[in-house]
Structure formats: structure tokens, C-alpha cells
N, C-alpha and C positions, 0 to 999 in steps of 0.2 A: 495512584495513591501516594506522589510527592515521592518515591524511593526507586531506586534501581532495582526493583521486585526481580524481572527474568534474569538478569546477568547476574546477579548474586544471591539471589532468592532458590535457585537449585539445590546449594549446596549448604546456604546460609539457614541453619534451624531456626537462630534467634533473632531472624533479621524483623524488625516490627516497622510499620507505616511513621512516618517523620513525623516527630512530637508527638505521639500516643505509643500505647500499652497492647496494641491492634501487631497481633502475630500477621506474616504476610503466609506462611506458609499453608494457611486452608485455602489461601487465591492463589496457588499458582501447581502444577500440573509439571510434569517431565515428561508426560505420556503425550502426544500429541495429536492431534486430530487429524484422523486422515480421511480423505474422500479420494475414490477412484473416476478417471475418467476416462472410458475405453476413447482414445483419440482414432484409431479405426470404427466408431461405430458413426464418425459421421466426417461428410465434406466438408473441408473447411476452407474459406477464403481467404486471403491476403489480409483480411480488415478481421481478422477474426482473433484472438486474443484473452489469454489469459495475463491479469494483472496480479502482481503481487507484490506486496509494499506492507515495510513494518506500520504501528500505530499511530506515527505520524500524520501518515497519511489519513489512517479510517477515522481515527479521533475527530477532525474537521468535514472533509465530505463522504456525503453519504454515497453508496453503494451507484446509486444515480446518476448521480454526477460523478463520478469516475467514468461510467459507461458514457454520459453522453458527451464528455470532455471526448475521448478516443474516439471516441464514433464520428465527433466533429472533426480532427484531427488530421488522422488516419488519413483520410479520400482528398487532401490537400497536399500530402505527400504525395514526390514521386513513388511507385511502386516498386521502382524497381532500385531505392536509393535502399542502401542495407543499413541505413542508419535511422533510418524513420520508426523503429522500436525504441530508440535509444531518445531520440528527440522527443516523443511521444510521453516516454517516464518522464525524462526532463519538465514537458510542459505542466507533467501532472503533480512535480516535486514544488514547482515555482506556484499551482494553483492552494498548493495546502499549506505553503509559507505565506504568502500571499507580498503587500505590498507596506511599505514602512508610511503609516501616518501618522498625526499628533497622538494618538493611542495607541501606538504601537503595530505590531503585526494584524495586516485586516486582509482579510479573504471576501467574498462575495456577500452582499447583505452587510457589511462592517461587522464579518461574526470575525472572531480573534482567527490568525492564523495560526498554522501548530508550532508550537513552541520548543517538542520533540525532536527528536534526530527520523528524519526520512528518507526512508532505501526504497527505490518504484523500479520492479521489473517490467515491464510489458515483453512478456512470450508470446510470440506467433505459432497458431496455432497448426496452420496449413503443411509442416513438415509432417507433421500425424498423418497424411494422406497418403501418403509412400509407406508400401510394405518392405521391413527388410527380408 
């Protein structure tokens, strides 16, 4: 909505969308969504992986191509390089900035790339398999 809506939208009542009369605060939430995932209720693998990345990232690709970017990725690393998580979010930060042409920032298809600030974790998931 063109505004810094989460990082000042908490506490800001009168913060409204840039150049209009549009309050932000019926779009935005303090409470946050939580979903649980028993990581003991299953085995997990080296390649296996929780991503998490501000809207940067989701804005531009979809849920799909996240997964199949890491899925391609992933099995080309060494396994046993401790930084192949890290590389990983990397490859997936440079896929949603994408590349500088005569129109500017372009990702796959010449859709715009994000224009947003993007933070990409990739968590492995496989230390879930260890009880303490």
C-alpha cells in the first residue's frame, strides 16, 4: 500500500496509505499467525527445509518456485558444507531482485523484480530428528 504499514503501523493510529484518506490500521494485525509443526512427528532429510523470508521475497515468486528453486539447489551442494543454507537464501534473495535491464529490475518471464527490502532464511529441518 506505498507506506511503511508493519514497522509503524503498530503503534501509528493515524498512519493512512500515501496520498489517500485509507486508514492502514484495519490492514494490519499485532497478533500474529501461528502454525505448529511437531518436527518429531517426522524424518527429515538434509534437502528438507523451512523457508522464511519477509515480502520481498513472496510479492514476486510464488510459493512454487521457492520450493523448486531449493529443491534444485540444495542436491548441488556439498552436504556436508555448513553454509549451503546460507547460499541457498542467497540464491533465492538474488531470484526475487532479479537482474538490471533497460526496464529495470526483471525476474523470470521479465515480471518486475521486488523492489522491497528481502530477508530469506532457509532452516534445516533434519536437527528435528534428535530428541533432547
Amino acid at each position: 500500500m506505498a507506506t511503511i504499514g508493519v514497522t509503524r503501523g503498530l503503534g501509528d493510529h493515524d498512519l493512512k496509505v500515501h496520498d489517500s484518506n485509507i486508514y492502514i490500521k484495519p490492514f494490519l494485525s499485532s497478533s500474529p499467525e501461528v502454525r505448529v509443526y511437531d518436527l518429531l512427528q517426522y524424518e527429515h532429510g538434509p534437502d528438507d527445509v523451512l523457508i522464511l523470508a519477509t515480502d520481498g521475497l513472496w510479492d514476486v515468486l510464488l510459493n512454487e518456485e521457492v520450493a523448486e528453486a531449493v529443491t534444485n539447489f540444495l542436491p548441488n551442494c556439498d552436504p556436508d558444507d555448513p553454509h549451503r543454507y546460507t547460499l541457498a537464501a542467497q540464491d533465492l534473495v538474488m531470484r526475487a531482485r532479479g537482474v538490471l535491464k533497460d526496464r529495470g529490475w526483471r525476474i523470470s518471464n521479465d515480471r518486475l523484480g521486488s523492489g522491497d527490502d528481502i530477508s530469506v532464511y532457509v532452516i534445516p529441518l533434519i536437527h528435528g530428528n534428535k530428541q533432547s
